[in-house]
N, C-alpha and C positions, 0 to 999 in steps of 0.2 A: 674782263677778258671774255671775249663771244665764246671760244672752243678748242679746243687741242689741235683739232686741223689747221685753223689761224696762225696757230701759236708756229705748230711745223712751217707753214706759208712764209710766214714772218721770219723766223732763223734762214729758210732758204734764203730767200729776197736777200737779208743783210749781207749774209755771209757769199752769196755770189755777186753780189756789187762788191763787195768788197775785192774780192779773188779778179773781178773783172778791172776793176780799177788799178792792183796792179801790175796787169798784163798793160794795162792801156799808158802805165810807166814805163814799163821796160819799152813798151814800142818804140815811147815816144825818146828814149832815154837808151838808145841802143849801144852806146860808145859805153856806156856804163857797168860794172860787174853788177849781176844777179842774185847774189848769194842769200843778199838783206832781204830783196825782194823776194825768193822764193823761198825765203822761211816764213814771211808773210803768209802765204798760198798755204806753207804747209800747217803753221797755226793756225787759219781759219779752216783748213778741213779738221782738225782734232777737233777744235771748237763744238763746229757741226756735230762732227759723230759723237762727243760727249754730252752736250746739249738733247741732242736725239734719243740715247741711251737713258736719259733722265725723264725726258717724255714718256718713254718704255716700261720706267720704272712703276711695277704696279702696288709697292708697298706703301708709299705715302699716304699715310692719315689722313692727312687735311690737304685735299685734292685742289683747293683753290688755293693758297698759300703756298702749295707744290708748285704749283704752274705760274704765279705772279713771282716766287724768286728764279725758275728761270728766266722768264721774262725780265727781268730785272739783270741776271746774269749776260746772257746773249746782248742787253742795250751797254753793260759796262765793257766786257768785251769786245764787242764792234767798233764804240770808241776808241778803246786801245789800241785797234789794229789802225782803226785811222789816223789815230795819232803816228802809229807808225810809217804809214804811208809817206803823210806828211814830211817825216823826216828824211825821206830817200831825200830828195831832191835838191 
């Protein structure tokens, strides 16, 4: 892993492609109720600000092994939410 600003880059990036993808469902998907989808949006911002909070965190020991399980964290997550995506439709 390059550096903790990366790492921040990176959770943004994910987590707002994600948030933008399913805005770009509901658009597309208007006749449809929202509920699933905007619990989507609202798990990927907890996500974020959990994920972030842990960046924040200055206790961890073993500062590489901190930073490679959220990374690790934010890729299983991201999948999840895509997977859920997925299932709107």
């Amino acid at each position: 892993m390059a550096n903790v600003r990366d790492l921040k880059k990176d959770i943004n990036y994910v987590l707002g492609d994600i948030i933008e993808a399913v805005y770009v469902w509901e658009y597309s998907n208007t006749d449809k109720d929202t509920k699933k989808s905007e619990a989507i949006i609202d798990e990927a911002i907890e996500t974020f600000d959990g994920l972030i909070a842990k960046i924040n965190d200055k206790t961890a020991e073993n500062k590489k092994a901190h930073f490679k399980a959220i990374s690790s964290e934010l890729e299983d997550k991201g999948r999840a939410l895509i997977e859920k995506i997925n299932k709107l439709g």
